[in-house]
Every structure is written in C-alpha cells, then in structure tokens.
N, C-alpha and C positions, 0 to 999 in steps of 0.2 A: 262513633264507632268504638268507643272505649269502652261498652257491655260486649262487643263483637268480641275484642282484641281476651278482654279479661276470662272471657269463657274458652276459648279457645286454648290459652293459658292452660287452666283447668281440666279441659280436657287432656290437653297433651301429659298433665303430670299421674292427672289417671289412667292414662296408656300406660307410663312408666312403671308406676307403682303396679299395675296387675300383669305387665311384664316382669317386673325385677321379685314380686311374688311366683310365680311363676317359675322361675331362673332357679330362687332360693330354696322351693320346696323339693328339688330335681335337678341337683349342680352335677350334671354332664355335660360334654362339649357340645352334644344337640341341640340342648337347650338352650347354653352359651352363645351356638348359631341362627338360633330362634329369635333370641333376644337382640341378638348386634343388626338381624338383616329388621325386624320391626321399626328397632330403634332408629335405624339410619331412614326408614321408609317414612313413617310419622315425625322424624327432626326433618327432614325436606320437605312435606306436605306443611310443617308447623311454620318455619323459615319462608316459604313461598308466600305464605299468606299476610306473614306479619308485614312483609314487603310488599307485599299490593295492597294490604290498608294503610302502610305508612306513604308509599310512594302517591297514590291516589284516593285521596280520602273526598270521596265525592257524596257519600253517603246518598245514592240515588237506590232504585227500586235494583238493579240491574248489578249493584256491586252487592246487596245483601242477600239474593238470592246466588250468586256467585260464591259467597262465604257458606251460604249453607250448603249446596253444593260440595265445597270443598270439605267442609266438617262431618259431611258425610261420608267423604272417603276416608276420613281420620275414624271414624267408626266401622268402617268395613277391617 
C-alpha cells in the first residue's frame, strides 16, 4: 500500500499548490475563503485515508478500490 499512500501524498500537495496559485494570482478575502474551505475539505479526505490504510492495511481487492473511490473525491 505504499504506491497507494505515496500518490495520494502527491496528489494532496497538487491540490495545494494549484490552490495556493490560485489564492496568489487574486489575494481577496474570496479567494482566501476558497482556499481555507478546499484546504480543510481535501486535509479531511487526505487524513481519512491515510487512517484507513494505516489502521487496516489488508491490501485486498475491496480496500483498493475503496482508495480509488476516495481519490476520486480528492479530484472532484
């Protein structure tokens, strides 16, 4: 599960970066609110997950499509 955990990773820090580009190109307080409600959406989705692969690291059929699942709400 350590290609799972490490992409995920990855992904989470490319959320940030094309938020906090985002944020930088357009410093209003909208955007300011744009960024903190993302941020705290995708740090819960990112949190949640790193917890259910550490806590249950079963690596069956049923927890990897569970992660993709999840990393697809990280991409909505």
């Amino acid at each position: 599960m350590a290609s799972f955990e490490l992409f995920v990773d990855l992904l989470y820090v490319g959320i940030l970066a094309i938020n906090g580009d985002h944020v930088g190109e357009d410093p209003t307080g909208h955007e300011l609110l744009r960024f903190s409600i993302t941020f705290i959406m995708s740090w819960k989705i990112w949190s949640d997950l790193a917890l259910v692969i550490s806590w249950f690291e079963t690596d069956d059929i049923l927890q990897r499509v569970s992660v993709i699942i999840i990393m697809v709400c990280l991409f909505g």
